[in-house]
DSSP file (Angstrom, degrees, kcal/mol; ACC not computed):
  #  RESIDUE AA STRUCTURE BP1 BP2  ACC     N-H-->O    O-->H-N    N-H-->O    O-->H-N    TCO  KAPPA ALPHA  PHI   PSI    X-CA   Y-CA   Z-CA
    1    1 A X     >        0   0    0      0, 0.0     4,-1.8     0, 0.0     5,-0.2   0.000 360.0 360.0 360.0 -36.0    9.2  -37.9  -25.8
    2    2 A X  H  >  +     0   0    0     32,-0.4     4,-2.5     1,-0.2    33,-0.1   0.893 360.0  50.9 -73.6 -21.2    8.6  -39.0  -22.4
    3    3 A X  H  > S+     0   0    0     31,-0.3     4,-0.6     2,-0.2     5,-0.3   0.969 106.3  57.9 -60.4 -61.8   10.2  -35.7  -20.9
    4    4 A X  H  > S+     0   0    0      1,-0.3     4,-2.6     2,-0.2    -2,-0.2   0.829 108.5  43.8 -31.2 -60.5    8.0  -33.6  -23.1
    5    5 A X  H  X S+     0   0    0     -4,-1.8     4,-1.5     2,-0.2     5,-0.3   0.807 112.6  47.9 -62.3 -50.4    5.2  -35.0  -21.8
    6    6 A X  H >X S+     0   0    0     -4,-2.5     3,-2.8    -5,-0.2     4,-0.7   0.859 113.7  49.7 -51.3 -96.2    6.2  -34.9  -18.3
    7    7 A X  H 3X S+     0   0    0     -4,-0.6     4,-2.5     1,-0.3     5,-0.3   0.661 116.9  46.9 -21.3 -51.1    7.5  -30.7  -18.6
    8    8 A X  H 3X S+     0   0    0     -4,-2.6     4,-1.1    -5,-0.3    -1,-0.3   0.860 105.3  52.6 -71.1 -33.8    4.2  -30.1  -20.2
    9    9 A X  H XX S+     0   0    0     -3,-2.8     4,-2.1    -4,-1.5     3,-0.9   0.963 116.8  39.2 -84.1 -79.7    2.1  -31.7  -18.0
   10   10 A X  H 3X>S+     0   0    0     -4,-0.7     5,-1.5    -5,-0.3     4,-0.5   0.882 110.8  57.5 -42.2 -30.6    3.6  -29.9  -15.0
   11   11 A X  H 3<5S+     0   0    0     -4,-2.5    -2,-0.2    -5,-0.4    -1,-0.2   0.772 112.5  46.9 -59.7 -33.9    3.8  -26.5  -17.2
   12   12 A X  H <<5S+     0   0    0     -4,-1.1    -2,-0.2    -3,-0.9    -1,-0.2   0.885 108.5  54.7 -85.6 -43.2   -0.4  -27.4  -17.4
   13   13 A X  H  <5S-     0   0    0     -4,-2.1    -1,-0.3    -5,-0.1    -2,-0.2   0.650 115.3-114.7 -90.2 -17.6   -0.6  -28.0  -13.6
   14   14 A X  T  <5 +     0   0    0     -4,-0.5     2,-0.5     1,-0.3    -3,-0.2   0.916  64.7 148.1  81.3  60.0    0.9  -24.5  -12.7
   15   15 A X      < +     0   0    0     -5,-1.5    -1,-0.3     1,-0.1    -2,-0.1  -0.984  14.9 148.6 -90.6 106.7    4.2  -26.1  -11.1
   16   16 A X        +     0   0    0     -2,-0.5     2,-0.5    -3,-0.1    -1,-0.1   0.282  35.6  85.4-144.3  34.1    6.4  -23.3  -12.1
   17   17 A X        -     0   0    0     -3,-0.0     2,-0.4    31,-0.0    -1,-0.1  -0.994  66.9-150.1-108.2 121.4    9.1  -23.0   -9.5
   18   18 A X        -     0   0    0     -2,-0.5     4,-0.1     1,-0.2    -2,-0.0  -0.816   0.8-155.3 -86.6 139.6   12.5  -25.8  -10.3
   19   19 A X  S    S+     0   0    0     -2,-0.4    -1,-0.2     2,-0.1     2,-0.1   0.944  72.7  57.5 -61.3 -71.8   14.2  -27.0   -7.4
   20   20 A X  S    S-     0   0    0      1,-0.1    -2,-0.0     2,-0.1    21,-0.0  -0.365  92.9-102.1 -92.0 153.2   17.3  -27.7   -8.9
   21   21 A X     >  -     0   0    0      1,-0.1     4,-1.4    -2,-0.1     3,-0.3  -0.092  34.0-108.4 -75.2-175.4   19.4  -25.3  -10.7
   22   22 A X  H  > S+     0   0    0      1,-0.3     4,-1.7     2,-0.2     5,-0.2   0.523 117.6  53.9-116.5  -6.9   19.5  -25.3  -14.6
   23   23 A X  H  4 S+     0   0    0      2,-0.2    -1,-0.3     3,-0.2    -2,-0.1   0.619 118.2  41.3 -98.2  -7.3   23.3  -27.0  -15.1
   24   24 A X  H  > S+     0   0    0     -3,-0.3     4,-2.1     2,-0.1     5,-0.5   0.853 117.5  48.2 -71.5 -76.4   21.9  -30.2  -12.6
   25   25 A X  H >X S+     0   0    0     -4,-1.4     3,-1.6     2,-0.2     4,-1.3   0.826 114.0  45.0 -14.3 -78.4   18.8  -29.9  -14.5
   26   26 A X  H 3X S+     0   0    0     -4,-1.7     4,-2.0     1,-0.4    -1,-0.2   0.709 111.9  54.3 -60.4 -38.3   20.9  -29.9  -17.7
   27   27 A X  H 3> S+     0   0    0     -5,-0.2     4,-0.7     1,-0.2    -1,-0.4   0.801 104.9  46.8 -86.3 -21.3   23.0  -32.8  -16.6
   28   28 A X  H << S+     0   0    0     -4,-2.1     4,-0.5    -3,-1.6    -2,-0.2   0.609 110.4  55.3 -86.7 -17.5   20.7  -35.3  -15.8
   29   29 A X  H  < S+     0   0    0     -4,-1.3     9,-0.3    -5,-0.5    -2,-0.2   0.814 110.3  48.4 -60.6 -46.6   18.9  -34.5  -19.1
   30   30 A X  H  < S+     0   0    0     -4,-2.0    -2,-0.2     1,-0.2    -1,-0.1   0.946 124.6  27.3 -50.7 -62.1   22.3  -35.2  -20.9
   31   31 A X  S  < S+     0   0    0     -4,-0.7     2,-0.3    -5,-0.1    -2,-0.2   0.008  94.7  89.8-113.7   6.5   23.0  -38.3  -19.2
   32   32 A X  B  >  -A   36   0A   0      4,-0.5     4,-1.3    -4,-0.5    -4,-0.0  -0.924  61.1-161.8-132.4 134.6   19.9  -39.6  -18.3
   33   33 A X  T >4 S+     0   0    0     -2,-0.3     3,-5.1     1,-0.2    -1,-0.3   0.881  90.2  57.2 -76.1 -70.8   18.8  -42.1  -21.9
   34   34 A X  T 34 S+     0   0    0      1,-0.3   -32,-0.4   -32,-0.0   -31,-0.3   0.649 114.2  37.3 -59.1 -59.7   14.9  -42.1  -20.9
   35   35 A X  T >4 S-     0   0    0      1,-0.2     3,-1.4    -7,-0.1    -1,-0.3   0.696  94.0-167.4 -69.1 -20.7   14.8  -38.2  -20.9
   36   36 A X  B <<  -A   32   0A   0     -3,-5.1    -4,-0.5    -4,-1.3    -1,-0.2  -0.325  53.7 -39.7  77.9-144.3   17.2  -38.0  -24.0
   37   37 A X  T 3  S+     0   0    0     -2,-0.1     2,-0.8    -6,-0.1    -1,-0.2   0.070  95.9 121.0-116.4  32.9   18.6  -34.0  -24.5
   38   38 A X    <   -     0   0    0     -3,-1.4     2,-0.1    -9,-0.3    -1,-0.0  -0.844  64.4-134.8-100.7 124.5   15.9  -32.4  -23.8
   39   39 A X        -     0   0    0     -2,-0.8     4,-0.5     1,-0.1     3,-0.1  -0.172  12.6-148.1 -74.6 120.9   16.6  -29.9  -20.6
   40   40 A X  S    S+     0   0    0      1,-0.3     4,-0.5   -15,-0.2    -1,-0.1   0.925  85.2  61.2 -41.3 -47.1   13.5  -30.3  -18.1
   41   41 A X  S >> S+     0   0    0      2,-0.1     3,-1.6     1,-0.1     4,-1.4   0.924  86.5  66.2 -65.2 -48.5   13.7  -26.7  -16.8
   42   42 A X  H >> S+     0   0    0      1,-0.3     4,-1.4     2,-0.2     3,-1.0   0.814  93.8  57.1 -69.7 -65.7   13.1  -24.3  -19.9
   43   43 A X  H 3> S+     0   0    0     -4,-0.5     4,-1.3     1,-0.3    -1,-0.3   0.597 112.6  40.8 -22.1 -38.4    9.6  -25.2  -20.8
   44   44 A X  H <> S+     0   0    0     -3,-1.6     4,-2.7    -4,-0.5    -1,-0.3   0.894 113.4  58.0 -87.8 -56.6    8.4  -24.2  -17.2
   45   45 A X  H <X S+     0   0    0     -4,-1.4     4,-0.9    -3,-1.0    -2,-0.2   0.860 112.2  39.3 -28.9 -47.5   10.9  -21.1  -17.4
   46   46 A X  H >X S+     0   0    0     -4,-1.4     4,-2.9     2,-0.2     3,-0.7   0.951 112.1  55.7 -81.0 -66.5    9.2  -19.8  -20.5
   47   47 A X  H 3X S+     0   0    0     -4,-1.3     4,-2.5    -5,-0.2    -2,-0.2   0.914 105.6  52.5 -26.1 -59.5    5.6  -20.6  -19.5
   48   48 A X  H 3< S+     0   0    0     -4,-2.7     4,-0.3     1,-0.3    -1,-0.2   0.843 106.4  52.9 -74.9 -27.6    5.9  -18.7  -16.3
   49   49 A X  H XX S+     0   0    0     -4,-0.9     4,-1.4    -3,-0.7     3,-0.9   0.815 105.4  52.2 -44.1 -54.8    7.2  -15.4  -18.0
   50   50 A X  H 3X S+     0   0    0     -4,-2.9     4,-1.3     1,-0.2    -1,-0.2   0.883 105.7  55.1 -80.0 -15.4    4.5  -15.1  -20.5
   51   51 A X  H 3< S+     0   0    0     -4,-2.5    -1,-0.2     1,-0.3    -2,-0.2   0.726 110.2  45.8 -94.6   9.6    1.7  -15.4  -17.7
   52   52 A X  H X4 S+     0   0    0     -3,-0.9     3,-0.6    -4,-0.3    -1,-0.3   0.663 113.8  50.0 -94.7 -27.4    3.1  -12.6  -15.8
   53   53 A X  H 3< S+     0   0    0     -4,-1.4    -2,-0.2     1,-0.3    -3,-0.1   0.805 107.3  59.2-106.5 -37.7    3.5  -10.4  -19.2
   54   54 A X  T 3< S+     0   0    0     -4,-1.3    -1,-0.3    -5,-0.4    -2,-0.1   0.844  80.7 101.1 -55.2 -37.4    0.0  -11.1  -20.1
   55   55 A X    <   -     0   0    0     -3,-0.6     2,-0.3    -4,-0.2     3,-0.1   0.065  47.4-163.6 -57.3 166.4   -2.2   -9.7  -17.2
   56   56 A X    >>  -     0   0    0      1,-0.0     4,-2.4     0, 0.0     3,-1.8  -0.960  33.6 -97.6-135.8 151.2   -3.7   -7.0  -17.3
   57   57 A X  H 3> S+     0   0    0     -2,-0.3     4,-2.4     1,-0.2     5,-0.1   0.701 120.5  48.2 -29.4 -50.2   -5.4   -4.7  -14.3
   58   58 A X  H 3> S+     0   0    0      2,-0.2     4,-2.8     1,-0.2    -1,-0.2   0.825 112.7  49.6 -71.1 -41.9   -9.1   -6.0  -14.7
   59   59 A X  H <> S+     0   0    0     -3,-1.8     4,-2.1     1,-0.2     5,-0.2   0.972 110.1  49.2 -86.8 -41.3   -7.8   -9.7  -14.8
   60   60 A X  H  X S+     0   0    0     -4,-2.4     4,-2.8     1,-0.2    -2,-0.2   0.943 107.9  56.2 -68.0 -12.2   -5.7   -9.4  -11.7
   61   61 A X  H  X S+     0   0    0     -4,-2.4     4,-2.4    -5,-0.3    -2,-0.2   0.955 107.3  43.7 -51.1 -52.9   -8.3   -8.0  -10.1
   62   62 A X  H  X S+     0   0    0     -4,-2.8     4,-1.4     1,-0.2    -1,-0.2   0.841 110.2  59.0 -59.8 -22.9  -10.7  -10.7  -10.7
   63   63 A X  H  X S+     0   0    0     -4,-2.1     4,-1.1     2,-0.2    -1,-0.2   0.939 108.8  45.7 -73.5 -53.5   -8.0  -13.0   -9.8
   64   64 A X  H >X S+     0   0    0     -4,-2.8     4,-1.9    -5,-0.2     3,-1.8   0.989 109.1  55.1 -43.5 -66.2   -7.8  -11.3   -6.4
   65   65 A X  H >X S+     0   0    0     -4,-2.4     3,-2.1     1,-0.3     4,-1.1   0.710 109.6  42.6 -21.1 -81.3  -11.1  -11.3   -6.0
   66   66 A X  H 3X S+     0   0    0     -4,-1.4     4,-1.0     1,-0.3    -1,-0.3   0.455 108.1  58.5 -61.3 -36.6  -11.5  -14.8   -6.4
   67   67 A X  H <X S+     0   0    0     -3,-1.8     4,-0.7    -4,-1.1    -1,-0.3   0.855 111.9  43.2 -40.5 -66.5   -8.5  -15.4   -4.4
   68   68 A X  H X< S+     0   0    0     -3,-2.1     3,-1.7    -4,-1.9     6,-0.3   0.969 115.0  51.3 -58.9 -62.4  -10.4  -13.4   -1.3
   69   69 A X  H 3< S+     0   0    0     -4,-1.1    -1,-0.2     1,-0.2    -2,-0.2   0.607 104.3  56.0 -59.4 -22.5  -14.0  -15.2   -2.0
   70   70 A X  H 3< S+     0   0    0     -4,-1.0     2,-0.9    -5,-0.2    -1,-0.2   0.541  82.1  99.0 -64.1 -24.0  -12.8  -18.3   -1.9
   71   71 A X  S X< S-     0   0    0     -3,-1.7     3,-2.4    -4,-0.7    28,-0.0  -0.638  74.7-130.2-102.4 155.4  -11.2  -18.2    1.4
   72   72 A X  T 3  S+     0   0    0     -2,-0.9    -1,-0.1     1,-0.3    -4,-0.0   0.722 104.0  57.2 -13.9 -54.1  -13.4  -19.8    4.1
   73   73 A X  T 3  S+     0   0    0     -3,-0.1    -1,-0.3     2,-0.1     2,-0.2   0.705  94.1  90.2 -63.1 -20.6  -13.1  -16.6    6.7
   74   74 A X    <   -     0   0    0     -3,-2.4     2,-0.5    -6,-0.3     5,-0.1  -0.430  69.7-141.5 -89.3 142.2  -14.6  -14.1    4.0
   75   75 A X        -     0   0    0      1,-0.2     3,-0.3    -2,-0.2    -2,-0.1  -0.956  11.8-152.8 -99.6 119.0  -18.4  -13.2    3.3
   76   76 A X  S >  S+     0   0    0     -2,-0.5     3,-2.3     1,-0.2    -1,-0.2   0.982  92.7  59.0 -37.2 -52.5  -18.6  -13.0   -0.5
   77   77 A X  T 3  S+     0   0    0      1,-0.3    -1,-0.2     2,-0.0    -2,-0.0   0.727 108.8  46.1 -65.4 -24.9  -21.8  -10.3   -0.1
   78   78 A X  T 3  S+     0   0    0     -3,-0.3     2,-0.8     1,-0.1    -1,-0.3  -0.015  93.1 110.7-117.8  40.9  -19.4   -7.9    1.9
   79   79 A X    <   +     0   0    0     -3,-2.3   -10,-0.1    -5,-0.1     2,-0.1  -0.559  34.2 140.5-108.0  80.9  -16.4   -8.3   -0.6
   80   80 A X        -     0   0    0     -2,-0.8    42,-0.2     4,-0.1     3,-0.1  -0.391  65.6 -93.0-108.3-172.0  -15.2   -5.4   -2.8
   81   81 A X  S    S+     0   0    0      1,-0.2    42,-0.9    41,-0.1    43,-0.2   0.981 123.6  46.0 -65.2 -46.2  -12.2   -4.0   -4.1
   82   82 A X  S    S+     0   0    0     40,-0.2     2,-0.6    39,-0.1    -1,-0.2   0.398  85.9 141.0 -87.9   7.6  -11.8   -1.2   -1.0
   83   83 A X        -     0   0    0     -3,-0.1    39,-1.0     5,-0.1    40,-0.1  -0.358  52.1-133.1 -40.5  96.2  -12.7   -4.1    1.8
   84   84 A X  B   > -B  121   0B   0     -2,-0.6     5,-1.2     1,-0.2    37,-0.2  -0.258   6.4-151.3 -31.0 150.0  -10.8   -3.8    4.6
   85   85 A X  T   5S+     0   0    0     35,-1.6     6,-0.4     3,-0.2    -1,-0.2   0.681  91.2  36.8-108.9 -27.4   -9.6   -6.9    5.4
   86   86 A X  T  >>S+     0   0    0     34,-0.3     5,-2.7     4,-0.2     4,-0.8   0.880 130.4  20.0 -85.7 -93.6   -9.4   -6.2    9.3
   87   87 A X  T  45S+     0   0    0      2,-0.2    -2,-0.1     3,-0.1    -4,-0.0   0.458 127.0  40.2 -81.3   6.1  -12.5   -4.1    9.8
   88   88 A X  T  45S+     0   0    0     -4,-0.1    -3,-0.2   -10,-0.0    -1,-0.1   0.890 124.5  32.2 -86.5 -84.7  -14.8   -4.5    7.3
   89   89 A X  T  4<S-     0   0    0     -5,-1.2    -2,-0.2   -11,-0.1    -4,-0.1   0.154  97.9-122.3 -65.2   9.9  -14.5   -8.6    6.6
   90   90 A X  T  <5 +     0   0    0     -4,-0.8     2,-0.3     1,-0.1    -4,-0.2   0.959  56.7 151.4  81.4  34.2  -13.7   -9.7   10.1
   91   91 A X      < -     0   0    0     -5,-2.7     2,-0.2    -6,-0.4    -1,-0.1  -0.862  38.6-136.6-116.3 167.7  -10.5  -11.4    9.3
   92   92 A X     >  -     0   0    0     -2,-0.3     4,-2.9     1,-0.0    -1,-0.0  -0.408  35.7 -95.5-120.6 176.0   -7.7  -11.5   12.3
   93   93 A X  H  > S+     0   0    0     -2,-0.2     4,-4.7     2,-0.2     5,-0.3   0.994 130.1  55.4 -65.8 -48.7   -3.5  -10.7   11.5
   94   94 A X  H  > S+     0   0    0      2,-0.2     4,-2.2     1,-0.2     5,-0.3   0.946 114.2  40.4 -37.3 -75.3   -3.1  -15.0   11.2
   95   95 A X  H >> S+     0   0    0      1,-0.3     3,-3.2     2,-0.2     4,-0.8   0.877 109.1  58.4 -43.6 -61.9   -6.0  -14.9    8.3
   96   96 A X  H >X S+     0   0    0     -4,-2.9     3,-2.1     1,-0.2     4,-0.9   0.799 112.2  39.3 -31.1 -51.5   -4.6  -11.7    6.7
   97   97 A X  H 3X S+     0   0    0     -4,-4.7     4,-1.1     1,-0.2    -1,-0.2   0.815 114.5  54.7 -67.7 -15.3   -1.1  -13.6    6.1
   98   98 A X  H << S+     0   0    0     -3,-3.2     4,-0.5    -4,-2.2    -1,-0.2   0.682 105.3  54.4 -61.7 -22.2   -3.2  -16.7    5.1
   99   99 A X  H <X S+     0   0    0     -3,-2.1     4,-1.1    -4,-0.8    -1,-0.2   0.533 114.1  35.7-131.4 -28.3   -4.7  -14.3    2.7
  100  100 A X  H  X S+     0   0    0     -4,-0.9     4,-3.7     2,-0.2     5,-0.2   0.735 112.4  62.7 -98.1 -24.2   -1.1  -13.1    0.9
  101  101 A X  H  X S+     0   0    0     -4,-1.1     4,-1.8    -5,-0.3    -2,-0.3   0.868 104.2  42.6 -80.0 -27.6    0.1  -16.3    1.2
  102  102 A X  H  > S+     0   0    0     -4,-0.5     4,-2.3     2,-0.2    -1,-0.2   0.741 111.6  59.2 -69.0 -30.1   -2.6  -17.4   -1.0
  103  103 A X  H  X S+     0   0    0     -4,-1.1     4,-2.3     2,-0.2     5,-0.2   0.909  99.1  55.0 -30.6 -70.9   -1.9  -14.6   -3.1
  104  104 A X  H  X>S+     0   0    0     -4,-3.7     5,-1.0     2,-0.2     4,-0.8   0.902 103.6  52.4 -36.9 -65.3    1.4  -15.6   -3.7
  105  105 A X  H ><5S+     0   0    0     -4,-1.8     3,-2.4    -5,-0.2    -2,-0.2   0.902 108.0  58.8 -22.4 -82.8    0.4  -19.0   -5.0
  106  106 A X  H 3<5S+     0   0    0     -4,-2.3    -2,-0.2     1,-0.4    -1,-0.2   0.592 119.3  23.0 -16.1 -72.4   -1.9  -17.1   -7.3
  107  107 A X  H 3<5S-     0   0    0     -4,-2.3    -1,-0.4     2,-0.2    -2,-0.2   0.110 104.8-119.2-102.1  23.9    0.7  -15.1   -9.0
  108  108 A X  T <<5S+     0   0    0     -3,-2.4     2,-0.3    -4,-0.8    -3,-0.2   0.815  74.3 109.9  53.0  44.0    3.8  -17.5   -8.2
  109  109 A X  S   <S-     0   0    0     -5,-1.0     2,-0.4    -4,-0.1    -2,-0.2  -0.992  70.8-108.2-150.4 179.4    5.7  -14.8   -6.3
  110  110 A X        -     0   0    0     -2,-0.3     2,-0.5    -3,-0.1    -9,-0.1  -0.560  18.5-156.5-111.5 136.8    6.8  -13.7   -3.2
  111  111 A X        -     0   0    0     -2,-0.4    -7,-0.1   -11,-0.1    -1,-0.0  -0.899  31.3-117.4-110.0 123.4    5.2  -10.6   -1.3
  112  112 A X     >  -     0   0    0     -2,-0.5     4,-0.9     1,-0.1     5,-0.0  -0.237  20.8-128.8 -52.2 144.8    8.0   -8.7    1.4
  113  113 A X  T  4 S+     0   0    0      2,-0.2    -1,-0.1     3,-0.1     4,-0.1   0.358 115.3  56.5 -59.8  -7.3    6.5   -9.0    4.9
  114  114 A X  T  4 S+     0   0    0      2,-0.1     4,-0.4     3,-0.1    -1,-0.1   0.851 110.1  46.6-101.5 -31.5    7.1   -5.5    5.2
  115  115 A X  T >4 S+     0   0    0      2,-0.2     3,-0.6     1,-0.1    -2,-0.2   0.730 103.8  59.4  11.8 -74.3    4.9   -5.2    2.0
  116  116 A X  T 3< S+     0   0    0     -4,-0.9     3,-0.3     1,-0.2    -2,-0.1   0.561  95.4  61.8 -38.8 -50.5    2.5   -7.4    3.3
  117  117 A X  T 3  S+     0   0    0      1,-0.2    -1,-0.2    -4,-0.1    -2,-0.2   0.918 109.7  49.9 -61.8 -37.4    1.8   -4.9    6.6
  118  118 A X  S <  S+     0   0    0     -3,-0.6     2,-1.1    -4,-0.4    -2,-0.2   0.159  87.6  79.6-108.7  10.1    0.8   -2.4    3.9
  119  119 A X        +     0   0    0     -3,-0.3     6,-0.1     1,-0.1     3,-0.1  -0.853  48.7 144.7-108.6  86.2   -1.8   -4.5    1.6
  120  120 A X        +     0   0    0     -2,-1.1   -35,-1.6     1,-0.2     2,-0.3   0.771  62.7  43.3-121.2  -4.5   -5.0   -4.1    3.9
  121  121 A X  B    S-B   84   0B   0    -37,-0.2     4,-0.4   -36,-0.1    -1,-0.2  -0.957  94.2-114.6-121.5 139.5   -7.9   -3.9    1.0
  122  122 A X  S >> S+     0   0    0    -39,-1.0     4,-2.1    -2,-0.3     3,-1.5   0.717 107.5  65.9 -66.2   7.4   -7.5   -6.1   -1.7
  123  123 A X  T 34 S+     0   0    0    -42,-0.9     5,-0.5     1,-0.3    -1,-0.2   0.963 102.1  53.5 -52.0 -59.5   -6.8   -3.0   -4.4
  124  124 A X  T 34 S+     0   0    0      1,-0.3    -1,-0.3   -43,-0.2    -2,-0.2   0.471 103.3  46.4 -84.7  14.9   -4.2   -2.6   -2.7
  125  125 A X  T <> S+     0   0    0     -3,-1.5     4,-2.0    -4,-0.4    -1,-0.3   0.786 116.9  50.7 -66.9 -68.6   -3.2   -6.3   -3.2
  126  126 A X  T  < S+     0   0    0     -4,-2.1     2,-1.2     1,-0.3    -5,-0.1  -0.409 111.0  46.5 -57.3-179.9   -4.2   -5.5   -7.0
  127  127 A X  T  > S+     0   0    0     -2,-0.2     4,-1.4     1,-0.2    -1,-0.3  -0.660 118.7  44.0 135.0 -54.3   -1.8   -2.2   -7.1
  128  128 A X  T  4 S+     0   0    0     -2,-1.2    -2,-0.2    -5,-0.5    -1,-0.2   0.856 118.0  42.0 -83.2 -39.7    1.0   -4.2   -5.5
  129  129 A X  T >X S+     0   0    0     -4,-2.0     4,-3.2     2,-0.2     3,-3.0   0.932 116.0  45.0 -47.6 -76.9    0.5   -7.2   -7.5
  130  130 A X  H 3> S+     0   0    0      1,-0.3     4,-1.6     2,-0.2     5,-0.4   0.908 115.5  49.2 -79.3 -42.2    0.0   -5.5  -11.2
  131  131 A X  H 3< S+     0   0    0     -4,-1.4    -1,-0.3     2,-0.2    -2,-0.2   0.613 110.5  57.3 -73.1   6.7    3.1   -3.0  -10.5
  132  132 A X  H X> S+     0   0    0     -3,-3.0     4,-3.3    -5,-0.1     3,-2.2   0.767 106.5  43.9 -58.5 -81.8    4.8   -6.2   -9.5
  133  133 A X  H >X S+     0   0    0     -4,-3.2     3,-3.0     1,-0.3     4,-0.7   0.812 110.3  55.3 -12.5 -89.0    4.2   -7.7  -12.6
  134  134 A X  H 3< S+     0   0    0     -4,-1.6    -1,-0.3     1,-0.2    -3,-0.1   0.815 105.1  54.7 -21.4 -35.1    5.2   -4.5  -14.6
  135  135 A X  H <4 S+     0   0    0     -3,-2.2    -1,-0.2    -5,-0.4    -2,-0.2   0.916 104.2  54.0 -81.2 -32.9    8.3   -4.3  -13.1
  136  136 A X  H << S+     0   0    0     -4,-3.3    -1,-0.3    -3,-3.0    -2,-0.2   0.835  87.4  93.9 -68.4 -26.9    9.1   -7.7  -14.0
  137  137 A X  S  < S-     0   0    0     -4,-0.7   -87,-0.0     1,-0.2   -88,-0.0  -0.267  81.7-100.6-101.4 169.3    8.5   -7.6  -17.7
  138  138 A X        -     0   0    0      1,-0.1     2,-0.4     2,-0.1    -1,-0.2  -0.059  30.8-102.4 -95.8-164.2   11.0   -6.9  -19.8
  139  139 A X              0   0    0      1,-0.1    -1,-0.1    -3,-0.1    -3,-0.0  -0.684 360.0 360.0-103.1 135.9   11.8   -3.6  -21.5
  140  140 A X              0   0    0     -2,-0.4    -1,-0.1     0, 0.0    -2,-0.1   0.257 360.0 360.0 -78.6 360.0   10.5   -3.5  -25.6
């Protein structure tokens, strides 16, 4: 029981990268009495798959958004989709990677640095993002 409660409680906190691989995982789960047999990792596994298959354009857009307005360096009042991020909002190369790197959090994956050069309004965050996504989910 007390494992349940832990995996969900991290599943809730949006912890959804494991460290350790799933036969480690699996083996201290076996062997360990407190934790019983239930294997730590799938709960978090499953969780993170359905909140990428869920999004849809309009909410990662707001998700960017929100992402953008929230950091310091950004003027809400001159924040739209087609913002530049250089000359429009004032932001320098440092903020711009501060800016994917917060991204990333968001959507719990990793954006290319070569990628990354090519993202300079957030649509083109959202476009890069939501055909991430897509690409991940799986085929019906």
């Amino acid at each position: 029981m007390r494992a349940w409660r832990f995996t969900s409680a991290v599943c809730r906190s949006g912890f959804q990268r494991c460290v350790l691989p799933r036969n480690i995982l699996h083996a201290l789960s076996v062997s360990n009495k407190i934790f019983g047999n239930q294997p730590l990792a799938y709960p978090c596994l499953a969780q993170t798959r359905s909140i990428k298959i869920l999004l849809s354009k309009p909410e990662v857009e707001s998700k960017v958004l929100a992402v953008c307005s929230a950091f310091d360096k950004i003027q809400s009042d001159k924040l739209t989709l087609d913002s530049s991020f250089i000359k429009d909002l004032g932001l320098d190369s440092l903020d711009h990677i501060e800016v994917i790197m917060e991204i990333e959090n968001e959507f719990r994956f990793e954006i290319s640095d070569v990628d990354a050069e090519k993202l300079h309004t957030p649509r083109d965050i959202v476009e890069h993002v939501y055909h991430s996504i897509k690409k991940a989910e799986p085929a019906n």
